[in-house]
ROBA-64299 format. One record per residue (C-alpha): residue number from 1; x, y, z; residue in one letter. Coordinates in steps of 0.2 Angstrom, whole numbers, plus 2048, in hexadecimal, padded with zeros to 3 digits. Each point is the difference from the previous one (the first is absolute). Last residue first. Example, Ala and Ser with C-alpha at 12.3 -4.5 7.8 and 13.67 -1.06 7.14 Angstrom:
REM ROBA-64299
> 2,844,7FB,824,S
> 1,7FA,7EF,803,A
//
This chain:
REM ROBA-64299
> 65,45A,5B1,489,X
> 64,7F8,810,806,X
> 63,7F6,806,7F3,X
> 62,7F8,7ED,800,X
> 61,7F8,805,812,X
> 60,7F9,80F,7F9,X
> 59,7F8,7F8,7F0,X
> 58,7F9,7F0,80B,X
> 57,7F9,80E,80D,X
> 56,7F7,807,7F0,X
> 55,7FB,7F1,7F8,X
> 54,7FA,7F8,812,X
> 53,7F7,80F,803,X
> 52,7F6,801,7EF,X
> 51,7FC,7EC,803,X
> 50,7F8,802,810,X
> 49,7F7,811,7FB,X
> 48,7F9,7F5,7F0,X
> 47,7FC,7F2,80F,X
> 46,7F6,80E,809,X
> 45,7F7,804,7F1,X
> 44,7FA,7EF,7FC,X
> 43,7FB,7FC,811,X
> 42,7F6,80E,803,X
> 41,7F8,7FD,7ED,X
> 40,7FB,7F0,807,X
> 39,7FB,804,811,X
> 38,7F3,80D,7F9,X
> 37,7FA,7F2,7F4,X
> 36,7FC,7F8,80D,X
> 35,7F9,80D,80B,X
> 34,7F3,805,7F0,X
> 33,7FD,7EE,7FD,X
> 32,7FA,7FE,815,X
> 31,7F7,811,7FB,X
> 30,7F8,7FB,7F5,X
> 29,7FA,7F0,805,X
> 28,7F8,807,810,X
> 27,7F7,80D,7F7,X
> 26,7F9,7F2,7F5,X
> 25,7FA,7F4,80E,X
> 24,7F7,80E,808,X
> 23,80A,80B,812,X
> 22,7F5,801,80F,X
> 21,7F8,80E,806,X
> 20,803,800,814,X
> 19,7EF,808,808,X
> 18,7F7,7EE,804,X
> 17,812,7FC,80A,X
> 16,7FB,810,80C,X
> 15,7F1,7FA,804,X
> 14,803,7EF,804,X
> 13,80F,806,809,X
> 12,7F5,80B,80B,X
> 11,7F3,7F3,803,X
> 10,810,7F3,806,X
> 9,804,80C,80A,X
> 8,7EE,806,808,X
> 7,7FE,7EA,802,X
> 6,814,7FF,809,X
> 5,7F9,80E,80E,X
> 4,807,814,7FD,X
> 3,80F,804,80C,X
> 2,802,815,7FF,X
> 1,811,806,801,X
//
């Protein structure tokens, strides 16, 4: 592997940092809303699964006693 010397690094990150395309204010709120309301409906469905497991096993268990 070539060595380059720590000033041809930091050059080469420079450069490569110039190339990133960073993300506006409004993107960036969108898509944080857009992951929490992503989390929300996750954690809504999952606890409607919750409950439909707990009815059933509830229903099976109850056959038994």
């Amino acid at each position: 592997m070539a060595t380059t010397n720590p000033i041809q690094f930091i050059q080469q990150v420079r450069a490569e940092v110039s190339k990133v395309v960073w993300p506006t204010r409004r993107e960036v709120l969108l898509t944080t809303v857009m992951v929490f309301i992503m989390a929300a409906l996750t954690a809504v469905f999952f606890a409607l699964v919750d409950l439909a497991i707990r009815g059933g096993l509830q229903l099976v268990l109850g056959a038994f006693n």
